[in-house]
C-alpha positions as CSV (number, residue, x, y, z in Angstrom):
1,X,125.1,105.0,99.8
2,X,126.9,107.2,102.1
3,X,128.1,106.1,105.8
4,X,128.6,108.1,108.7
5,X,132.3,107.8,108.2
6,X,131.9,109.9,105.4
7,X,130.1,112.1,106.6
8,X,132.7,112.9,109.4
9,X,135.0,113.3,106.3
10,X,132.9,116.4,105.2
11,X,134.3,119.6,105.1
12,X,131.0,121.3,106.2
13,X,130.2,123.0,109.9
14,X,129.2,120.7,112.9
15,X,125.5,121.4,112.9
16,X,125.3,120.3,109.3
17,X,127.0,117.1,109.6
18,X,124.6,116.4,112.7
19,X,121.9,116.6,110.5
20,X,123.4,114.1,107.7
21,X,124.3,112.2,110.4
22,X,120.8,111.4,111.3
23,X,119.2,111.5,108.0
24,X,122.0,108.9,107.2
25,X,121.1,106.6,110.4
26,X,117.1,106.7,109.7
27,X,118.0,105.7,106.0
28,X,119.7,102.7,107.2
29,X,117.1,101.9,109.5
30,X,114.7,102.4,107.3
31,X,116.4,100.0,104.5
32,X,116.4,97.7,107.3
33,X,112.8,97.5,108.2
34,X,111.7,97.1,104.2
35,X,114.3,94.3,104.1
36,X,112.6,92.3,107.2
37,X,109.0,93.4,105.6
38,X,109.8,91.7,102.6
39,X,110.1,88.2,104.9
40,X,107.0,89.2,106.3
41,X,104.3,86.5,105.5
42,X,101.2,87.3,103.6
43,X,97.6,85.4,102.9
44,X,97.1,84.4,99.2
45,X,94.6,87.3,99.5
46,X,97.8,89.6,99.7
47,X,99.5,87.7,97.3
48,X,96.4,87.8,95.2
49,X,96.2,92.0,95.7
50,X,100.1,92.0,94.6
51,X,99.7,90.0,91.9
52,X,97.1,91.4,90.5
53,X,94.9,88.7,90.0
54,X,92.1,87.1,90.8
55,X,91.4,83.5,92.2
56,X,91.6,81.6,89.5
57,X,94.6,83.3,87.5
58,X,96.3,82.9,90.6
59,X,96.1,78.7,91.1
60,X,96.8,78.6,87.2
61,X,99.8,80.4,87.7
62,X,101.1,78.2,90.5
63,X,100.3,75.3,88.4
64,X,101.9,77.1,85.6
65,X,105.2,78.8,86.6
66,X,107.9,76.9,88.4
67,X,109.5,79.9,89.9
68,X,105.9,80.6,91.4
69,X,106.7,81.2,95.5
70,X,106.6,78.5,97.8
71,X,103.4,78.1,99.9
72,X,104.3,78.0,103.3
73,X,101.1,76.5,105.4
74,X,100.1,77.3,109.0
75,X,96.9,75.9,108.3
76,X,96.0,78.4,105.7
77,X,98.3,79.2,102.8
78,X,100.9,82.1,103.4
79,X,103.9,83.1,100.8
80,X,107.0,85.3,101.6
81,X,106.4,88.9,100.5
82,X,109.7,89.3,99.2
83,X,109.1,85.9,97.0
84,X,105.9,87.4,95.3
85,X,107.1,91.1,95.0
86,X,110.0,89.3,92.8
87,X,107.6,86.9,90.9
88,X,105.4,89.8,90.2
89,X,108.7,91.6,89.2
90,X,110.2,88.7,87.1
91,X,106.8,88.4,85.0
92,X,105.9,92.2,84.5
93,X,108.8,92.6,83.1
94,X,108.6,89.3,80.4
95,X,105.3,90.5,79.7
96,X,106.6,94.1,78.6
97,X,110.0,92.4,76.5
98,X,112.5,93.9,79.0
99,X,113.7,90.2,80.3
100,X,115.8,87.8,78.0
């Protein structure tokens, strides 16, 4: 990715590196926002809607699957959305031969 210490390397007018400037700063700010939404908690009917699944593919996985994510209870079951985009990942991927 490039920084904004490259960009002040460019051999381009003012204006221009301005604009790269800020394109560069809302692209990191932006890469920082998806990394906190992926510790974002979400219900088992997220997780569900990620996983594609319905209620009862969804316990027989977590019975299933050790790598399954981590229930994390506040008096209803939440996982990390970062855990569950991976597992879904991780499994799509098995399923279509590309892991080994």
């Amino acid at each position: 990715m490039i920084s904004l210490s490259v960009v002040d390397q460019l051999n381009v007018p003012d204006d221009v590196k301005g604009i790269i400037s800020l394109v560069v700063r809302e692209n990191i700010e932006l890469k920082e926002q998806l990394k906190e939404g992926d510790d974002r908690l979400i219900t088992t009917a997220e997780a569900k809607e990620i996983l594609l699944c319905k209620h009862k593919k969804f316990w027989d996985m977590a019975a299933n699957y050790d790598d399954f994510p981590k229930v994390i209870k506040f008096g209803r079951n939440y996982y990390r959305l970062g855990d569950v985009k991976a597992f879904r990942d991780k499994h799509i991927k098995g399923i279509n031969g590309e892991a080994k």
